[in-house]
C-alpha positions, 0 to 999 in steps of 0.5 A: 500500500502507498503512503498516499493511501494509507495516511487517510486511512490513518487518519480515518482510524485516528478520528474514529477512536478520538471520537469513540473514546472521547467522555460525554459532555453533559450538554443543555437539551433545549424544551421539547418542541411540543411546548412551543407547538400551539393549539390552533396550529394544532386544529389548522392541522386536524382541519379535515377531522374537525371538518372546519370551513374555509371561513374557521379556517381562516379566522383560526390562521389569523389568530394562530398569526396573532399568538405567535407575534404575543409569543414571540418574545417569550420564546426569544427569552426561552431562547437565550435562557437556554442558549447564552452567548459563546464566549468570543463568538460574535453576535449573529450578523457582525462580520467576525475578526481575525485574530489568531491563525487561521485554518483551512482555505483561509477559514478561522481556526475552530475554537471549542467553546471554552468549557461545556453549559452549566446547567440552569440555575434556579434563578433560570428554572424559575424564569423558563417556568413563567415564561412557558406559563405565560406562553401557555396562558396566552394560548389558552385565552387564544383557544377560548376565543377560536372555541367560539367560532366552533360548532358543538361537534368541532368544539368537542373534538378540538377540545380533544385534541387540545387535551391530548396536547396539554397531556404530553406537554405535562411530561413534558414539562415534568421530564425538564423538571428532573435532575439530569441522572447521574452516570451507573457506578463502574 
């Protein structure tokens, strides 16, 4: 074999194990997504089941548009709740500086964050649980409101379906509330 084929090949293995044998780092998972899924995208997805008119339709889209604009800033919050800003990474749309060496075709060199996330405190967890309540009482107020473009089979259905919805949400809820388990003994 030439040393030409063979060094990839190498090289191959080389990551294969730095990978493998590498620990885990523990790492921020971010909410479940069903906390951010709304209950009127919700009915505009089961449209067909609920048998809603073209009218329902549209006047749910327009409030569904209406809760994502009142939600929007809960969810940035969220967002920066669950991921701060790097250390040395500039902000999203500024145009990076150069200032160590650089990689390859020109491209800054990687800089591994300079150690993992800590997990939320407190202070943090407390935050994250009014802010998902605010998004839920929010779409809640939305609900009642679309429930009353409703006719009485559409409303029990949608009830249904929005029930089912805040079930999985609640362990949802309750899985981010644990404490991340701790590695077995060895």
């Amino acid at each position: 074999m030439s040393p030409r084929h063979f060094m990839p090949g190498l090289l191959l293995v080389a990551l294969v194990t730095a990978c493998a044998s590498s620990p885990p780092v523990e790492q921020r998972r971010p909410p479940p997504r069903i906390l951010f899924e709304s209950p009127l995208a919700l009915l505009l997805e089961h449209h067909q089941e609920l048998g809603l008119s073209t009218d329902q339709l549209i006047q749910i889209g327009q409030r569904d548009e209406a809760l994502a604009v009142a939600n929007r800033p809960l969810r940035e919050e969220l967002r920066a709740i669950w991921s701060p800003p790097m250390g040395g990474n500039p902000p999203p749309g500024t145009m990076p500086v150069r200032t160590g060496p650089a990689g390859p075709r020109g491209r800054p060199a990687y800089r591994p964050p300079a150690q993992p996330p800590e997990p939320l405190n407190d202070e943090a967890l407390k935050r994250q649980q009014l802010l998902l309540q605010a998004m839920e009482d929010n779409e809640t107020a939305a609900f009642r409101e679309v429930e009353a473009l409703l006719e009485e089979p559409q409303k029990v259905k949608a009830r249904e379906l929005v029930e089912k919805q805040r079930e999985e949400r609640a362990r949802a809820h309750e899985s981010m509330r644990k404490a991340p388990e701790a590695p077995p003994a060895q």
